[in-house]
C-alpha positions as a printed NumPy array, in Angstrom:
array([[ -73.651,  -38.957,  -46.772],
       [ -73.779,  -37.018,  -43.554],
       [ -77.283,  -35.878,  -44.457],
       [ -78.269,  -39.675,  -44.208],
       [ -76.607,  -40.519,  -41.487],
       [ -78.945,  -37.802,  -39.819],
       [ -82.006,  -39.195,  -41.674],
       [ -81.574,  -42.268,  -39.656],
       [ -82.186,  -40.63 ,  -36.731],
       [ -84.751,  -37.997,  -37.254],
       [ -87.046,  -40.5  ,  -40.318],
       [ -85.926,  -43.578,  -38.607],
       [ -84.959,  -45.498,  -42.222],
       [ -81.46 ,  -48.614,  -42.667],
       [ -80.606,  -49.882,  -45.611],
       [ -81.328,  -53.262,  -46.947],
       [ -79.477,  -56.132,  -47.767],
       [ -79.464,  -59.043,  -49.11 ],
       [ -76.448,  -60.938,  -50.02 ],
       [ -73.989,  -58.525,  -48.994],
       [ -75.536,  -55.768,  -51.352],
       [ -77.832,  -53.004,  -50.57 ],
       [ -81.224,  -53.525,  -52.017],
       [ -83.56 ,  -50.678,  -50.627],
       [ -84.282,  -48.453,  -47.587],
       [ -86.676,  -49.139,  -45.237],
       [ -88.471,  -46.41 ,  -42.979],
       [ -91.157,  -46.432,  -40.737],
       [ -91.964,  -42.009,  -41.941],
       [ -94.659,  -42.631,  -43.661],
       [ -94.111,  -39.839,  -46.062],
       [ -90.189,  -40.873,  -46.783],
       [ -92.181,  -43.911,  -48.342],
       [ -94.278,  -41.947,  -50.025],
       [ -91.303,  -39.58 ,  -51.668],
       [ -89.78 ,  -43.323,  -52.416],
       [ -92.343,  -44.696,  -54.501],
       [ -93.283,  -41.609,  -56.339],
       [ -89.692,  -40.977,  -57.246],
       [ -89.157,  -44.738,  -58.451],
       [ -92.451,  -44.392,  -60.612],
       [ -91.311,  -40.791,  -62.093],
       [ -87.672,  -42.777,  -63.137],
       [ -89.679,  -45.353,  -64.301],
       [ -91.738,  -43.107,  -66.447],
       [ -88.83 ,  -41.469,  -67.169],
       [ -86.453,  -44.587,  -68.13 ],
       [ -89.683,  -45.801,  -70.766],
       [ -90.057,  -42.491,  -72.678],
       [ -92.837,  -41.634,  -70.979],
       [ -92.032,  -38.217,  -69.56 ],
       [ -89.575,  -35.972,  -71.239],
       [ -85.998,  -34.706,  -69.166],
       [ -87.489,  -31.568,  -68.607],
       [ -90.542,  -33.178,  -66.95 ],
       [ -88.931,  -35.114,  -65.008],
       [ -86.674,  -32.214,  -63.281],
       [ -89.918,  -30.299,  -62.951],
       [ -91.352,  -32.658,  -61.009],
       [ -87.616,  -33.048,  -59.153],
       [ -87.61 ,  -29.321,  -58.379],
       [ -90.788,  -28.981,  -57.277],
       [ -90.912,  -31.826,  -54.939],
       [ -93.702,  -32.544,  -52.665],
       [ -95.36 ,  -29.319,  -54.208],
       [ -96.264,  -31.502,  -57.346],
       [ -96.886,  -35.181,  -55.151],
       [ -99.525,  -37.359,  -55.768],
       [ -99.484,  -37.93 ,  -52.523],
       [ -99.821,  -34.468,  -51.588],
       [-103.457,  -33.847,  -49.679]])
């Protein structure tokens, strides 16, 4: 928790609420968005069948290496 608490500071993201229950982060780093949607499309893809367990820790251990968003 402490590492967020940091992360606050330094990538300048809150949680979101709505009706007294977190709903997101929000974060003005550009690339903490990035890592956001990729990971929610990977459990997505993940979740349907789409990528195997293995796969899906592959891409979680070689984070950004393996990013689409990676230039």
């Amino acid at each position: 928790m402490h590492i967020i608490f940091d992360y606050e500071k330094d990538m300048k993201f809150r949680p979101l609420a709505g009706d007294g229950e977190i709903t997101g982060l929000l974060s003005n780093d550009v690339d903490f968005n990035n890592f956001l949607i990729e990971w929610n499309e990977m459990r997505k893809k993940h979740y349907n069948d789409e990528i195997t367990d293995e796969e899906f820790e592959d891409w979680k251990l070689s984070y950004p290496k393996k990013s689409r968003f990676l230039k």
